[in-house]
TIDO-489758 format. One record per residue: residue in three letters; x, y, z of N, C-alpha, C in turn. Coordinates in steps of 0.05 Angstrom, whole numbers, plus 5000, padded with zeros to 4 digits. Atoms other than C-alpha are relative to their C-alpha. Layout:
BEGIN
ALAXYZXYZXYZ...
end
This chain:
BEGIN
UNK501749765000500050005000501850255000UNK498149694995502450714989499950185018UNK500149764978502351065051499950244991UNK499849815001504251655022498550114978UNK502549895013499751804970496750095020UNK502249994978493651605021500050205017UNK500249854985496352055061499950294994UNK501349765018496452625016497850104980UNK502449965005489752454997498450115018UNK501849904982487352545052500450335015UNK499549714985490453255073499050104981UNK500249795016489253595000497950024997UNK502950004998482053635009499050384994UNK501349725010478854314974498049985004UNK503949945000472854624993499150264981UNK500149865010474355214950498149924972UNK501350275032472054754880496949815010UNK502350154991464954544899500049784979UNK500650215015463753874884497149855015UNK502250014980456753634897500949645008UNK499150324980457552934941497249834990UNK501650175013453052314928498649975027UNK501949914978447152414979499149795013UNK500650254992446451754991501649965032UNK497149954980452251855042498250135021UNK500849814971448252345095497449865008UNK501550124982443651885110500449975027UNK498450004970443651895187497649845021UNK501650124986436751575210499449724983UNK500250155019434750905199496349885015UNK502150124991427150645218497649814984UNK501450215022421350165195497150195013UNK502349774996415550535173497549754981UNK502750115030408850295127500150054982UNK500449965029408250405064499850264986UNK500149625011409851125025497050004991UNK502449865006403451415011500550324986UNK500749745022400752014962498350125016UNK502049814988398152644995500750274989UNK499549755028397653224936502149924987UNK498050045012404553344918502649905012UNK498650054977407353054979500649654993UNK499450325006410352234977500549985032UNK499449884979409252225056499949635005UNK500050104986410651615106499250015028UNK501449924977406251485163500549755018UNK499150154972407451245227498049965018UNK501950004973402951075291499550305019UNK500349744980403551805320500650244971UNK499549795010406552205263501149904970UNK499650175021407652215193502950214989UNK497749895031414252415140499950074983UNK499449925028415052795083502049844994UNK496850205017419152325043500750124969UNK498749905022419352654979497650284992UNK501949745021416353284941500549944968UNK500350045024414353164879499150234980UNK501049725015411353834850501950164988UNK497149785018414654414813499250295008UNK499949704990411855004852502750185008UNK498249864986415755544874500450085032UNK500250064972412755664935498549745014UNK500850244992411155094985499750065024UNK500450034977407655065049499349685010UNK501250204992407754425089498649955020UNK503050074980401854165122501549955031UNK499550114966401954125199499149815006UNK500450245000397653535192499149864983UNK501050175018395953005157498249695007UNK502050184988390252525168500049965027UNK500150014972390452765236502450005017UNK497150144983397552575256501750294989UNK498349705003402753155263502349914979UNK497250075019408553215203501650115017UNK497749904989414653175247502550064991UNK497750095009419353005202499949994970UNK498550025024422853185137501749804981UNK499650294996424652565109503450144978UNK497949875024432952655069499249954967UNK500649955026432552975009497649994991UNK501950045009426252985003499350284987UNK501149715024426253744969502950004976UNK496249965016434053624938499250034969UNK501150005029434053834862497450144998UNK502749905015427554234865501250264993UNK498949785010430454784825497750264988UNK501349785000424555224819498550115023UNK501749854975422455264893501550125009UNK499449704986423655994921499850035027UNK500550004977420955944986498049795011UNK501250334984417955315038499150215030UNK500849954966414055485104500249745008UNK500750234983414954975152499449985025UNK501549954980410554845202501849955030UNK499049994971412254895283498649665010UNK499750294983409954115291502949844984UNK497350185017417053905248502050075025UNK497649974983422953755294502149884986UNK497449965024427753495237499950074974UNK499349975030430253695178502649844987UNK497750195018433353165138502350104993UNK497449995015440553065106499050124971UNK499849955031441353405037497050004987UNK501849915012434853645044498550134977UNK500249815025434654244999502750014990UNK497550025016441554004963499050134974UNK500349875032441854404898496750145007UNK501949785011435654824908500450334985UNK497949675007439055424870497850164997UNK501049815004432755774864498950195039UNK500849864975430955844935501550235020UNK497849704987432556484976497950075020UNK501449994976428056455029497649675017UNK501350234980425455925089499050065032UNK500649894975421956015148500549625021UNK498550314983425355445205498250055029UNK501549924978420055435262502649895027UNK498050064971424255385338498849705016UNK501150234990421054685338502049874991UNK498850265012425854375297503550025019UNK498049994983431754105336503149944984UNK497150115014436353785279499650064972UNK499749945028438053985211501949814992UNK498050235007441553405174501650174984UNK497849975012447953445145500650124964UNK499949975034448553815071497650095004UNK503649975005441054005080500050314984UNK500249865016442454645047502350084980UNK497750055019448554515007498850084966UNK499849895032449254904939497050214996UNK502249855007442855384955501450264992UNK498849775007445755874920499550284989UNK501949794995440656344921498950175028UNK500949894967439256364997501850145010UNK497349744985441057065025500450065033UNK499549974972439457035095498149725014UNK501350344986436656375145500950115029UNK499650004974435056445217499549765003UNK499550274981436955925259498549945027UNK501749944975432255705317502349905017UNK498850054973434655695392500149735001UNK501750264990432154975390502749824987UNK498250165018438054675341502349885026UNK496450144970444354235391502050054984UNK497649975012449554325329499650024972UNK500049955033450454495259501649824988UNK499150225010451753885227502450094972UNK498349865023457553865167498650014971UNK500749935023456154115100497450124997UNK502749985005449654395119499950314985UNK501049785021450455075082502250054975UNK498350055015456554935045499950014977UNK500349875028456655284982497750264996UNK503549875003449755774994502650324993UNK498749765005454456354962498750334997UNK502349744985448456854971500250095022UNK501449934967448556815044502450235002UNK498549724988451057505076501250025023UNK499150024976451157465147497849755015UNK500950124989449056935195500449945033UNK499150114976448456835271499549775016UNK501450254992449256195303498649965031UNK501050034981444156025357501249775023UNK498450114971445455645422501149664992UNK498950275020448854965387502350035022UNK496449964997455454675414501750004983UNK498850025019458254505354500750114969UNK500149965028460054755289501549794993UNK498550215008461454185251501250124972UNK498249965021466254105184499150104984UNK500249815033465354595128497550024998UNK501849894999458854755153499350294984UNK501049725018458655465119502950014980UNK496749845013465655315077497750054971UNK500449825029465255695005497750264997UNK502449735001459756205028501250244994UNK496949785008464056664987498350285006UNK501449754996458357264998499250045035UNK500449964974458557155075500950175015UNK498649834990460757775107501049995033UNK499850074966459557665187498449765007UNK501450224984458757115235500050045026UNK499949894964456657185310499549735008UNK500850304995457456565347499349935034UNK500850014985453056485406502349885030UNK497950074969457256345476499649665004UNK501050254985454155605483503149754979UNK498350025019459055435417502749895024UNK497550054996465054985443501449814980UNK498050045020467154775382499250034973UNK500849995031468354885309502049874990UNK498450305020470754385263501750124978UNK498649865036475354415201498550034981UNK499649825022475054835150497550125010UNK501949924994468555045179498450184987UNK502249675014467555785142503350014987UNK496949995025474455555093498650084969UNK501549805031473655985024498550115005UNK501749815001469256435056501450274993UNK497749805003472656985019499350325005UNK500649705003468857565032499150105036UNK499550004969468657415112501350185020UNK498249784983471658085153499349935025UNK500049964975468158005217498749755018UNK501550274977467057435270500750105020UNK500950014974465157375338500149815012UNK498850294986468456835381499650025027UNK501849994977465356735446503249805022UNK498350104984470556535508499749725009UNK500650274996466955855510500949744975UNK499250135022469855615445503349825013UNK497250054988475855095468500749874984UNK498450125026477354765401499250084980UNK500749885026478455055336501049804982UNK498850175020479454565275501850154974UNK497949935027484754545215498850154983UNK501149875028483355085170496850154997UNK502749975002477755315195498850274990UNK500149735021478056005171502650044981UNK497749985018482355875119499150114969UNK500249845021482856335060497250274999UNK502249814998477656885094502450285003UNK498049654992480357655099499050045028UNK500649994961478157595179503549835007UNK497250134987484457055183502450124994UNK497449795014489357515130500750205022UNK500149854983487658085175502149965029UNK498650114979489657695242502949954996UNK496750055012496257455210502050224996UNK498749665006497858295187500450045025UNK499549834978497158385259501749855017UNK497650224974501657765296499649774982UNK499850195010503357225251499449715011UNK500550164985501956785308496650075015UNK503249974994493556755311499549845016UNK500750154969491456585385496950065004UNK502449954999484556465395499149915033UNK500150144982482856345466501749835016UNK497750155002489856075478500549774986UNK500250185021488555635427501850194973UNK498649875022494055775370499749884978UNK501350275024490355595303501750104976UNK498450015032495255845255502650285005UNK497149815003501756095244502049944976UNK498850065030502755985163502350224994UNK498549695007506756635161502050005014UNK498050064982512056415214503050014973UNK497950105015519156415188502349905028UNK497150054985526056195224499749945031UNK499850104973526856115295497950085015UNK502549874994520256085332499149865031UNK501050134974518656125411496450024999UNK502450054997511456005420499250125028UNK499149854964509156465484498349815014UNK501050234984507156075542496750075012UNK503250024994500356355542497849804980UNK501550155022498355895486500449675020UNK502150274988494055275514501249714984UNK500150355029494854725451499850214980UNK500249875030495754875384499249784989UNK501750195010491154685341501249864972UNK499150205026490054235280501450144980UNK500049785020493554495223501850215000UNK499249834998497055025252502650184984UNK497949835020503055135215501549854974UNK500350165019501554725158500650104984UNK498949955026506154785099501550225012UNK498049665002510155375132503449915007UNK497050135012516855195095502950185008UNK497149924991520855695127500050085031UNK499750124965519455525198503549845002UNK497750194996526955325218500449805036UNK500250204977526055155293498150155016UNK502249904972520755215348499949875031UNK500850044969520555275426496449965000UNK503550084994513555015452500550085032UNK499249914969513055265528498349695008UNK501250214973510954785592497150084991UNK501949945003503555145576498249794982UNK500950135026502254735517499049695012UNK501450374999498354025529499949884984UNK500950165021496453875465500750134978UNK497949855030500253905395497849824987UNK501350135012494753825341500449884983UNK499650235026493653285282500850314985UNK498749765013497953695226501350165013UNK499249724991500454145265502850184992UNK497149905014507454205230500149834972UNK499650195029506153765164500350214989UNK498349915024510353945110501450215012UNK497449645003515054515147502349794998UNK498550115011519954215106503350125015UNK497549974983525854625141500650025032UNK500450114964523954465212502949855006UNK496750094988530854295244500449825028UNK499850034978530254255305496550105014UNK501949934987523954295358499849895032UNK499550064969522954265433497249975016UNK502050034989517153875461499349935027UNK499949934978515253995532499149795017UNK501750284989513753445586497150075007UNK503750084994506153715586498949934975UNK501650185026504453425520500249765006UNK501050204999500952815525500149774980UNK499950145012500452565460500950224979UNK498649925018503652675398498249914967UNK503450065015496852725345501349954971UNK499750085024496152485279501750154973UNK496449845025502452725219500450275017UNK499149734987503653255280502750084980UNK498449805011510553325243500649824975UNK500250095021509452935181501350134976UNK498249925020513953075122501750265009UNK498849804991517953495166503749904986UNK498550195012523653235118502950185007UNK496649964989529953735151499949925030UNK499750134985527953435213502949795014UNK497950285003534353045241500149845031UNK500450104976533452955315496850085015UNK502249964987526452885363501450005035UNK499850154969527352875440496350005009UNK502950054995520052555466501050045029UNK500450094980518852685532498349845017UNK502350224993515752165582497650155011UNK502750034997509952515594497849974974UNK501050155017507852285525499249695009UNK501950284990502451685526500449914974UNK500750075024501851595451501750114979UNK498949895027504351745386498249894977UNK502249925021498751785331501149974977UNK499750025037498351645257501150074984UNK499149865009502951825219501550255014UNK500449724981505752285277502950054985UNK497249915017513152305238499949824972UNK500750075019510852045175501050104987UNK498349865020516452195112502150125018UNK497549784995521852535164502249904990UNK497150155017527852355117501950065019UNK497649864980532752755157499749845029UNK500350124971530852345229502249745006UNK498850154998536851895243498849865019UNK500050224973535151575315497750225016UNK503349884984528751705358500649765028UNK500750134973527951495434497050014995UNK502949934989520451345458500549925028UNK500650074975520051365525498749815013UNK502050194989517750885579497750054997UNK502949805009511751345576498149894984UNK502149975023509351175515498949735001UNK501850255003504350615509498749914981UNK500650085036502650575435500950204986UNK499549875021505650775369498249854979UNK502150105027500750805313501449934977UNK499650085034500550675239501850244993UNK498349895015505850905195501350255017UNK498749744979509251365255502349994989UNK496749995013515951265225499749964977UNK499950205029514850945155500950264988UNK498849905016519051345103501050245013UNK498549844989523551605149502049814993UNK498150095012529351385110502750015002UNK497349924991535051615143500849885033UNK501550124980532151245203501549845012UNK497950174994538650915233499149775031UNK501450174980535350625301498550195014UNK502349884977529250725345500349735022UNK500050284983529550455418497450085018UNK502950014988523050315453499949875027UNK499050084973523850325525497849845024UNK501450114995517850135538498549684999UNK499250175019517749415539496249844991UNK502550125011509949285530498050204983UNK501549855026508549865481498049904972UNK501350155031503449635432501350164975UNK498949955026506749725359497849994980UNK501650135017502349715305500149914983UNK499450285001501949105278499349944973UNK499849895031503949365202503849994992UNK497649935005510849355171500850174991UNK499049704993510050045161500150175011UNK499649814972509850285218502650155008UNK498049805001517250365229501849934980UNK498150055032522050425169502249765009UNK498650164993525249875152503650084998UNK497949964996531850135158501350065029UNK499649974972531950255233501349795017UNK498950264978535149725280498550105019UNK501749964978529649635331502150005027UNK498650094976533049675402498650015032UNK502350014985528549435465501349815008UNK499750114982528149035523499849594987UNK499650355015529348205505497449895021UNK503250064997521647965511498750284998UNK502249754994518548625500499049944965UNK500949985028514348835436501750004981UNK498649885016519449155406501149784987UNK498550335016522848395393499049864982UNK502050165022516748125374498850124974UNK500949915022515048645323503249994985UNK497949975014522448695298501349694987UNK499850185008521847915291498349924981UNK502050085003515747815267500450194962UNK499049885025518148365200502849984992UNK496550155009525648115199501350374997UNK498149814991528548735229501549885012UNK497950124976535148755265498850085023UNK500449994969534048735337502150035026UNK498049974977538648995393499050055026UNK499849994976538648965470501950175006UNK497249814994541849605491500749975032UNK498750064971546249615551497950125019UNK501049884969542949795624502250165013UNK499749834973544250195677499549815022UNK500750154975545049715739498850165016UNK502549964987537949955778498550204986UNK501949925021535650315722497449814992UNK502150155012529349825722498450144982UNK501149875014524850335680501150034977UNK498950105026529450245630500550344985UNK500649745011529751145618502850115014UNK497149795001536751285636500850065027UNK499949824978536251585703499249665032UNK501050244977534951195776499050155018UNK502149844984528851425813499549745021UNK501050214978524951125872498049874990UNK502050255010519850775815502649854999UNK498650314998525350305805500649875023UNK500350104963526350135885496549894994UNK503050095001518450015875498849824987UNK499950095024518449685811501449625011UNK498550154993524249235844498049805022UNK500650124972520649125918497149844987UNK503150115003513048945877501949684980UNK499050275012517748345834500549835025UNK499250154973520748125902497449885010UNK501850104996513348035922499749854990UNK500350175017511047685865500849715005UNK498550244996516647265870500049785018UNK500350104974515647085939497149914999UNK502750154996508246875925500049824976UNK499950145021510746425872499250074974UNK500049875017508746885820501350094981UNK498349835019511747135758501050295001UNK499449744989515947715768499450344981UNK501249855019513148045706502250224985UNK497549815020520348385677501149904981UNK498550125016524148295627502749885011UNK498550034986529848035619503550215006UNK498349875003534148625607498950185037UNK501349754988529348965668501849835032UNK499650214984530948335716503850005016UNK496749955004539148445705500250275017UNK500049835000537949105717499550045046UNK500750044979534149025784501349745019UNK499750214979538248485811503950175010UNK497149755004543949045838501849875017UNK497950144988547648575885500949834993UNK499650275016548248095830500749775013UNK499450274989547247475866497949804980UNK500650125025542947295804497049955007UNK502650055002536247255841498450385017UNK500749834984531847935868498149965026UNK500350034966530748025936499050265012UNK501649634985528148605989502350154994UNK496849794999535948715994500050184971UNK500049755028535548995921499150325005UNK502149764992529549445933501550175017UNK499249734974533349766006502750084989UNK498049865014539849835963498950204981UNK501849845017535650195906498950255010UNK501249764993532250635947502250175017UNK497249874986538550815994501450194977UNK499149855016541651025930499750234986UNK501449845014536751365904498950275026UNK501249874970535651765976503150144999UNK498249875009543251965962499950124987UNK499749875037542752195894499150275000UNK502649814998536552555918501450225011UNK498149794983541153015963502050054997UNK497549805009546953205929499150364997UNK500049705007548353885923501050044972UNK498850045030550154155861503150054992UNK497350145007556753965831501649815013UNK499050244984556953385877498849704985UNK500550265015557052655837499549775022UNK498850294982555851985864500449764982UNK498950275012558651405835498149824990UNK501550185018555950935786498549775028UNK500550064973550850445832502449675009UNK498750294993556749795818501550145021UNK497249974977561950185852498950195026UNK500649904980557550525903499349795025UNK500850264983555249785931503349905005UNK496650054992563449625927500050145022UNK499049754982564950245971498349985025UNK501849974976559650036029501349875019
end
């Protein structure tokens, strides 16, 4: 498979180029009803309480739908059931409807006015995709989210404000190239990618302090985001940093910024290196794909995970340091770094996804210190040019066997059990819970590089004595002053 095509399918995604989608796709309900029935120009489905518009069949311009029908309330818009009516102008709909179907009014290009009673709670997905006549649409209080594609392309529309919703989903208003302002109610905690992308005639929004995730691109290519960029190349929204395409050369990131979002400095080729402060939690999917002269970068022990092609085709890339407060490493999270000779993952980490290394070609060894990291269980995950190097029984063996990698056992640290370089009081803990084990006839659950490691009086089996040497040592170490050493732990157990 080509990773790397797939994966540049999936980023170069335009919303600028409308393309209408196959409607079959936004279907989102599924139920068992009776038999479609004819009522005028209506193709309705009736239920025990309430019946469906399932299709319109007429060629009016205007259209009012019935509030009832043989008695039973029309709740429901059935999808697409107006899509393609290219000569209806305007629809009343009654205050007993509480949805409005997927790809409702898809392609109605003649319509330019709707009345949406504050009964209806859901508007499906695409439901007004390509009305490219409709100049203005109130939104009732009553809606939970604005599903994706639901106005996506209506290049009439002027201004719109969104009512109490949490969500703006994906490319909900992208290409509304005649959209000038958006006001986005306080209830709003999130907006999706590309959201209001190609809205090109966009100057003024209204971002409410309750917004805590902004998606990739979400105002991408509006004169509201140009604007922001003229004024600090680094666009902070809420301490959320959703874009900084305009970055060049050496770049600290101030430590009032939260997470940076998806996307953020996507494609910006003359980014040469970036500080990230302690502030930062979360580094988004994309967040450095393609800054091709990325050199160097410095990621902080409060990032957690390391999100999907975070630095994907970062191809002058040549060194990472991960720190262990990473849990994960995501899809593609160094996907293409040519320049990446050798990568640590920390004990920390507890899964590396799909294709995290693959066509990193310069890729001389990765050691995975972790010895029960799930790998994923692909041989492109990590390039095959790497010499895996990991604990003897850990994943790392069995994935580097299992694809006919080389495989190395790197040296220890006698009471380094954690296997991360350093000797803390988890390894005294680590040590004293095996000694248990052991002592209840149990498996001591280490490896065998962890076992060597933890057995510091080398008498070849572990004991408590390990653990009270381990922690003694580490109760020294703890209390040096500075420019005071202590001795490696063989020759500190000599010297007792």
């Amino acid at each position: 498979m080509k990773i790397k095509k797939i994966l540049a399918s999936l980023l170069s995604v335009t919303v600028i180029g409308i393309s209408m989608p196959v409607l079959s796709s936004f279907s989102e309900t599924s139920v068992t009803a009776s038999a479609d029935e004819i009522y005028g120009d209506f193709q309705i489905t009736k239920f025990n309480d309430h019946v469906e518009i399932s299709k319109y069949t007429g060629k009016s311009a205007e259209v009012e739908i019935p509030s009832k029908i043989d008695g039973l309330p029309v709740t429901d818009i059935g999808d697409k059931a107006f899509s393609h009516c290219e000569n209806l102008t305007s629809i009343i709909i009654p205050d007993s409807v509480t949805r409005i179907g997927s790809g409702e009014f898809y392609a109605c290009k003649s319509l330019t006015s709707i009345n949406i009673p504050n009964t209806v709670t859901r508007i499906g997905a695409a439901a007004f995709f390509g009305c490219t006549s409709l100049t203005s649409i109130n939104l009732p209080d009553s809606l939970m989210r604005i599903n994706p594609n639901t106005f996506l392309g209506c290049t009439n529309l002027k201004s719109i404000t969104i009512p109490a919703v949490s969500s703006i989903d994906s490319r909900a208003f992208a290409s509304c190239t005649g959209l000038t302002s958006v006001i986005i109610s306080d209830s709003v905690i999130n907006i999706d990618c590309y959201a209001f992308s190609g809205c090109t005639s966009l100057t003024s929004v209204t971002i409410p302090h309750s917004v805590t995730s902004i998606g990739e691109k979400a105002f991408y290519k509006t004169p509201w985001l140009k604007n922001k960029q003229k004024a600090n190349p680094l666009v902070i929204i809420n301490d959320i940093l959703i874009d900084g395409e305009t970055c060049s050369g050496d770049l600290t990131i101030p430590d009032s910024v939260m997470s940076i979002g998806d996307g953020a400095f996507y494609q910006c080729t003359n980014l040469t290196s970036v500080t990230i402060p302690n502030s930062v939690g979360s580094i988004g999917s994309s967040a450095f794909l393609g800054c091709t002269s990325l050199a160097s970068v410095t990621i902080p022990d409060s990032v957690a995970t390391i999100d999907v092609n975070a630095f994907s085709d970062c191809t002058s890339l040549a060194s990472v340091t991960i720190p262990d407060s990473v849990k994960s490493i995501d899809y593609g999270a160094f996907y293409n770094c040519t320049g990446l000779t050798s990568v640590t993952i920390p004990d920390s980490v507890t899964s590396i996804g799909r294709a995290s290394f693959y066509g990193c070609t310069s890729l001389e060894s990765i050691t995975i210190q972790n010895p029960e990291c799930k790998i994923y269980d692909e041989s492109l995950t990590i390039e095959s040019s790497a010499v895996i190097k990991g604990c003897s029984g850990s994943t790392a063996e069995t994935y580097a066997k299992k694809y006919n990698r080389t495989f190395e056992e790197p040296g220890f640290i006698l009471g380094d059990v954690t296997m991360d370089g350093i000797i803390t009081g988890s390894d005294a803990t680590i040590t004293l819970r095996a000694y248990t084990l052991i002592s209840s006839g149990m498996d001591h659950g280490l490896t065998d590089t962890q076992f060597k490691a933890a057995d510091v009086d080398g008498n070849g089996i572990i004991t408590g004595s390990d653990a009270t040497l381990l922690l003694r040592y580490y109760t020294e170490l703890s209390s040096l002053l500075n420019g005071e050493n202590l001795p490696p732990m063989e020759e500190w157990i000599k010297n007792r």
